[in-house]
Every structure is written in structure tokens, then in C-alpha cells.
C-alpha positions as CSV (number, residue, x, y, z in Angstrom):
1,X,0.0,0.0,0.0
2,X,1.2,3.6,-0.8
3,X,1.3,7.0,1.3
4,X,-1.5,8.7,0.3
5,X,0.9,11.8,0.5
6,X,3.2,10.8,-1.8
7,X,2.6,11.6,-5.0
8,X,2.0,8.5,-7.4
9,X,4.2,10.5,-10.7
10,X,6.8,12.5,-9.6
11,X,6.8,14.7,-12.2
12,X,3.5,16.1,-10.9
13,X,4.0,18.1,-7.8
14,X,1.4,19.6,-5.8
15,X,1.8,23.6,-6.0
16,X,2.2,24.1,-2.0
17,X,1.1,27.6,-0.4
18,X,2.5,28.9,2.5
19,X,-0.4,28.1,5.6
20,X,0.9,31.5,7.2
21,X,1.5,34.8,5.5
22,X,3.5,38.2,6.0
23,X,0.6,39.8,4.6
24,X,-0.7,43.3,6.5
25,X,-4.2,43.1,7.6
26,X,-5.8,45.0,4.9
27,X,-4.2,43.0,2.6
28,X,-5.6,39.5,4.2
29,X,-8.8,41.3,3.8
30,X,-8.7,42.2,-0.3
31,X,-7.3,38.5,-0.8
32,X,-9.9,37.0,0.9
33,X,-12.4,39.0,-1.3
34,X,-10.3,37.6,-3.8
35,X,-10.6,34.0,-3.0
36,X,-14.2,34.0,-1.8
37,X,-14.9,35.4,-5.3
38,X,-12.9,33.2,-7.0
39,X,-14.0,30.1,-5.3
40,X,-17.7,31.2,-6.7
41,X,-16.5,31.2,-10.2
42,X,-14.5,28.1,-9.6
43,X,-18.0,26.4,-8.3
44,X,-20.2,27.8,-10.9
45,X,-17.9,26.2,-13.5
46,X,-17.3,23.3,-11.7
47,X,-21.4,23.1,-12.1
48,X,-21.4,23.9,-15.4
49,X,-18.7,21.1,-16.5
50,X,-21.8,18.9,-15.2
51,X,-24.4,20.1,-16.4
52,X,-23.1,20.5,-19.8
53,X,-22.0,16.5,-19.9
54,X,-25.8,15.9,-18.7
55,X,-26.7,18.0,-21.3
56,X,-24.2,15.6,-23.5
57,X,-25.6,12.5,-22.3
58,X,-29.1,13.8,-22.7
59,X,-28.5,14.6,-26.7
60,X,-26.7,11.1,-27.3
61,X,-29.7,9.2,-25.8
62,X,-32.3,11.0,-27.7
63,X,-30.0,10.6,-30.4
64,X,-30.7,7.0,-30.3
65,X,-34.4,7.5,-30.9
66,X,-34.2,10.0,-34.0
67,X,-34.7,13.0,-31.5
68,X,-32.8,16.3,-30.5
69,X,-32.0,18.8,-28.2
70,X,-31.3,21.0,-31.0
71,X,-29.6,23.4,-29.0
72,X,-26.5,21.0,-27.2
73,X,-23.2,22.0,-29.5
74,X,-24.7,26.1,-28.9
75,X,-24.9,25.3,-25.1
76,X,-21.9,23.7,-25.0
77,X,-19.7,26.2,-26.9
78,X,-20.9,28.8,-24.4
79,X,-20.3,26.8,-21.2
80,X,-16.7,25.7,-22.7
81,X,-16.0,29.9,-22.7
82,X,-18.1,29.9,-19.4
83,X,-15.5,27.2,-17.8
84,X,-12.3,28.8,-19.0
85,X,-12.9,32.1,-18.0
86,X,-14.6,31.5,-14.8
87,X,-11.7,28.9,-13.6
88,X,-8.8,30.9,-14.6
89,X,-9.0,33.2,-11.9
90,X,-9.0,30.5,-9.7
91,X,-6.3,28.4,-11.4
92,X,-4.3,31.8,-10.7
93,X,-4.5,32.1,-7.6
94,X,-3.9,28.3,-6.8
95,X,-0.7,28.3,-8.9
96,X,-2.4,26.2,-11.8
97,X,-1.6,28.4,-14.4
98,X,1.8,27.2,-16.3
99,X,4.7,29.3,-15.2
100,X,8.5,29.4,-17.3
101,X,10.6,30.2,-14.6
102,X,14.0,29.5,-16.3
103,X,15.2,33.0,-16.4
104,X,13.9,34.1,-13.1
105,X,15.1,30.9,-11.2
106,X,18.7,32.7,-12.4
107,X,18.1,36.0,-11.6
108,X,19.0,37.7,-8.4
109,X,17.0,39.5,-5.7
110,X,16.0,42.4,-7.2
111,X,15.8,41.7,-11.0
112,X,13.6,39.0,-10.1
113,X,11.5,41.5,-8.3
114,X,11.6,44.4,-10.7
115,X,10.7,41.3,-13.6
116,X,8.0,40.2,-11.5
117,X,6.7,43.9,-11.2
118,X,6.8,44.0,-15.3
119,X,5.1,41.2,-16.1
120,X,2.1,41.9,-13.4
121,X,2.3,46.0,-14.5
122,X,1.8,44.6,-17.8
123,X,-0.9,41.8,-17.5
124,X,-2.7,43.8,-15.7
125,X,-2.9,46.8,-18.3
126,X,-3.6,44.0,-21.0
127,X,-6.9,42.8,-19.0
128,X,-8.1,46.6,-18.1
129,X,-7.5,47.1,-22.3
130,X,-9.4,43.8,-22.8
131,X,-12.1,44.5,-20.1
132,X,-12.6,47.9,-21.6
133,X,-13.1,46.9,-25.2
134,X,-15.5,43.6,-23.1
135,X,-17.5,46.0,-21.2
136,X,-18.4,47.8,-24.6
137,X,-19.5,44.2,-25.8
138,X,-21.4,43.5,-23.6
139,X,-23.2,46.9,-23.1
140,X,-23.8,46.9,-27.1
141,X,-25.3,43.5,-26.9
142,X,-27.8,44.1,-24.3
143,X,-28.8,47.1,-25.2
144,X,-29.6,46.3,-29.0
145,X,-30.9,42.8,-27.3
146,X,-29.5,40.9,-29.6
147,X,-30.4,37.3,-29.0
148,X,-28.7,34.3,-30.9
149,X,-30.5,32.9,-34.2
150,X,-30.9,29.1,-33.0
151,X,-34.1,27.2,-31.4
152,X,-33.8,28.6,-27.9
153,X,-32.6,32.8,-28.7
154,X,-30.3,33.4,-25.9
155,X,-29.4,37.0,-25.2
156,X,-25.9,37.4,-26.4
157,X,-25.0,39.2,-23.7
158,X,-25.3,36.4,-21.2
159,X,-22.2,34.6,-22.7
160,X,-20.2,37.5,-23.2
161,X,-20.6,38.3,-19.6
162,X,-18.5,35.5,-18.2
163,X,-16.0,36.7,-20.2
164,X,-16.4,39.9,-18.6
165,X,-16.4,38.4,-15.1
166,X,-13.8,36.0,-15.8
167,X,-11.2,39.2,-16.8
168,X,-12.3,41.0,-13.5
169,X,-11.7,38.2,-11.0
170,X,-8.1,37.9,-13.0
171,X,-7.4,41.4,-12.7
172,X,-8.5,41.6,-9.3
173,X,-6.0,38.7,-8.5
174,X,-3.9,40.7,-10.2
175,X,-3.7,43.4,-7.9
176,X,-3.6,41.5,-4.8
177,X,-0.4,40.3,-6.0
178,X,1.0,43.8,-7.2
179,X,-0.4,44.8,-3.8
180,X,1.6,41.8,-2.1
181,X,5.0,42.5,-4.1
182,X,5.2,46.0,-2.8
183,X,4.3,45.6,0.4
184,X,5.8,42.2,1.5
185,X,8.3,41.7,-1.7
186,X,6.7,38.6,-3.0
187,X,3.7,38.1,-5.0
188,X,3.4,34.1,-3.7
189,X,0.1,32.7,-3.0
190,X,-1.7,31.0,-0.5
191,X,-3.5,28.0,-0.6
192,X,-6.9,27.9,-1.9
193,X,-8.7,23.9,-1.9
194,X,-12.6,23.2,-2.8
């Protein structure tokens, strides 16, 4: 019989969070808005992972009698956007995301720091562009109410929206880590588990 804490493939490590944190107070407090929001997300896509393979299951069995859903590969396309960009705030904060660190693993003290700076600086300028341009979207969409042209119209601006969401939770993470770098000197996370 194993340990159940040893991992079974080596090669994949659990992404371990320090259980204490040098954070200030009000900083504890943004984060844990952070989390708690981020946890939602990660729930309501975690939900709508199932519901779309019911939805799945349901067009494969009336499938078998001649009959359709008519509406499962439109469903499905928006949950798949719905997924990724309500989990990715999530996968951010747990450390999920895929992270190159072959130049900063070389680097010294600072340049790691003042790197570290650039790249969140940066991300988080792309996501404010991007969330600008989504908010326009999204505002255009409901107010025209355009609706999709298949059996069930859907307001368009219900997809769009998690988009919208999704790029909000991420820059939000965002900040809690440019937050965390300038006042601590480290933008490492803590551990967040469903």
C-alpha cells in the first residue's frame, strides 16, 4: 500500500502555499475577497462542467431514438468559454496556471523583483485594455438585445458576460499580488482547496 501523501508521478508536484503569510491586515482582507470570489466562479464552472456533460448524455440518448436537443453544440460552446474564464481566476491564484521560470530561477533578488513587477504591470494593463473593449460588448449586446438565431434565442449578452467576469476576477488577482509585491516583496500565493 502507498502513502497517500506521496505523490504517485513525480513529475507532478502539488503547488504548495505557505499556511501562514507576512501579509498586512488589509491586505488579508482584499485577498480573501479575492478568494471568496474566485471560489464562486471556480463552483459555478465546476457546475457547469456537469451540467453541460448531462446536457451531452441527454443529446446522445435522444439521439438513439431520431430526436434532438437541437440546442447541445450552442450550449456547450458557451459553457466551454463559461469554464475557462470563470476557472482561470481561480487556477491563478492556486498556482495552476503554467509558469517558465528559467530566467527568473537565475536571476537575483531584485531583478527578479523588478521582472516580476513588469510582467504583473503589464498583464494587468492587457486585462483593463481587454475588459474595456468587453464592457463595450457586452453593453452593445444588451442594449440592442441581440439574441442568438438558433431554437432557444439566448441573449448574447449572457455569454459574453463571463468573459467579462472572468477578466475581473483575474485582474482583481492581479492586484492583490502587485499589492503583495510592494508591500511584502513577494507576490506568492496561499493556498486555496474546494
Amino acid at each position: 500500500m502507498t502513502d497517500p501523501q506521496i505523490p504517485e508521478i513525480p513529475e507532478i508536484q502539488r503547488h504548495l502555499h505557505p499556511t501562514v503569510t507576512d501579509d498586512p491586515a488589509w491586505l488579508k482582507r482584499i485577498d480573501g475577497v479575492s478568494t471568496v470570489l474566485n471560489r464562486i466562479a471556480a463552483v459555478i464552472a465546476a457546475t457547469f462542467l456537469v451540467l453541460m456533460t448531462l446536457l451531452i448524455l441527454t443529446e446522445i440518448t435522444l439521439r438513439l431514438f431520431s430526436l434532438s436537443t437541437y440546442m447541445a453544440d450552442v450550449l456547450v460552446g458557451y459553457g466551454v468559454a463559461a469554464i475557462t474564464f470563470l476557472a482561470a481566476p481561480w487556477a491563478l491564484q492556486e498556482g495552476a496556471m503554467i509558469r517558465v521560470t528559467v530566467l527568473t530561477e537565475r536571476m537575483n533578488v531584485r531583478l527578479r523583483w523588478v521582472s516580476e513587477a513588469f510582467v504583473l504591470f503589464s498583464v494587468g494593463f492587457i486585462i483593463l485594455f481587454l475588459m474595456a473593449y468587453q464592457w463595450k460588448s457586452v453593453a452593445k449586446l444588451f442594449a440592442r438585445g441581440s439574441t442568438s438565431q438558433h431554437f432557444i434565442p439566448i441573449p448574447l449578452w449572457i455569454p459574453e458576460s463571463f468573459f467579462l467576469i472572468g477578466l475581473a476576477l483575474i485582474l482583481l488577482q492581479i492586484i492583490v499580488r502587485i499589492l503583495r509585491l510592494f508591500t511584502v516583496g513577494h507576490a506568492e500565493e496561499r493556498a486555496l482547496s474546494l
